[in-house]
C-alpha positions in Angstrom: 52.3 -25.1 -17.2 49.9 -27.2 -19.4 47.6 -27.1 -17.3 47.2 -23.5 -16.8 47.2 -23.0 -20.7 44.1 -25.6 -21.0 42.2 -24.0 -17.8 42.7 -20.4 -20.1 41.8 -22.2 -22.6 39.1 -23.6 -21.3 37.6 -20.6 -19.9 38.0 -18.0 -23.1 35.9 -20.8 -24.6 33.3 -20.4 -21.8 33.4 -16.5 -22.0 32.5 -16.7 -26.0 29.6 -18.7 -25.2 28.0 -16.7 -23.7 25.4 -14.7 -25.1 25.2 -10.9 -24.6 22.1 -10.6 -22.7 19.7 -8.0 -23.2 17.5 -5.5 -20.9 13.7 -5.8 -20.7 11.9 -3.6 -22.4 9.9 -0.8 -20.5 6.1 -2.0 -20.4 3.6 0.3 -21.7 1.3 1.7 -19.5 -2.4 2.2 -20.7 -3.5 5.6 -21.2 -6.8 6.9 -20.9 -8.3 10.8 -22.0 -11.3 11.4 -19.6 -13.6 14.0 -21.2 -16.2 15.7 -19.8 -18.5 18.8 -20.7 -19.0 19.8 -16.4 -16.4 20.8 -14.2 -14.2 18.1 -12.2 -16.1 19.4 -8.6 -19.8 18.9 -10.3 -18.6 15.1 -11.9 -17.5 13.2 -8.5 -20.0 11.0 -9.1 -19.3 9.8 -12.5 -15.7 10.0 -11.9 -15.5 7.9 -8.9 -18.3 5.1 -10.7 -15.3 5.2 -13.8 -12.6 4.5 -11.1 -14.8 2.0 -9.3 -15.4 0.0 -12.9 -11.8 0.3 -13.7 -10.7 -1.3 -10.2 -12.9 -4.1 -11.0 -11.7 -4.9 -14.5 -8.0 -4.8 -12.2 -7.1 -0.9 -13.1 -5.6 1.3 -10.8 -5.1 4.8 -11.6 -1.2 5.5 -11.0 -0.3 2.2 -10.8 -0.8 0.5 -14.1 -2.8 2.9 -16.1 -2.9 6.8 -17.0 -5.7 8.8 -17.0 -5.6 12.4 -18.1 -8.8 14.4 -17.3 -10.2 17.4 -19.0 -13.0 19.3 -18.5 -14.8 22.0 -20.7 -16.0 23.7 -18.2 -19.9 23.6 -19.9 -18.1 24.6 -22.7 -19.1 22.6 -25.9 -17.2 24.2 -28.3 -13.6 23.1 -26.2 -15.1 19.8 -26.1 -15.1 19.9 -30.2 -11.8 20.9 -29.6 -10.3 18.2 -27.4 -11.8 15.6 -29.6 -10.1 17.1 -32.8 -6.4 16.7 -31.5 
């Protein structure tokens, strides 16, 4: 009978030890606003050299970094817009 008293005892003590443990925190992922003044079928080119340089710096679109894209269409004044907000 002692012994079963000091074993409960024993492991309540263990039990209070420990220390809550706590979740990691989400990790932010980097977010990138692409503006552009064309359309997104007449900048291919750029868009694909921005991708490329990103890659290289270890960036991949999707995977560890956001990129949201907006084109004005030629449209300077939406450009003035975008920029504003």
């Amino acid at each position: 009978m002692k012994n079963k008293i000091i074993t409960l005892v024993l492991s309540a003590m263990l039990l209070a030890l420990c220390l809550p443990v706590s979740a990691q925190e989400a990790k932010k992922v980097p977010r990138i606003g692409y503006l552009s003044p064309g359309s997104a079928s007449t900048n291919l080119g750029y868009r694909e050299a921005f991708l490329q340089g990103l890659r290289e710096l270890g960036y991949v679109e999707g995977k560890n970094i956001v990129i949201d894209y907006r084109w004005a269409e030629e449209s300077s004044s939406e450009c003035r817009n975008w920029l504003r907000n």
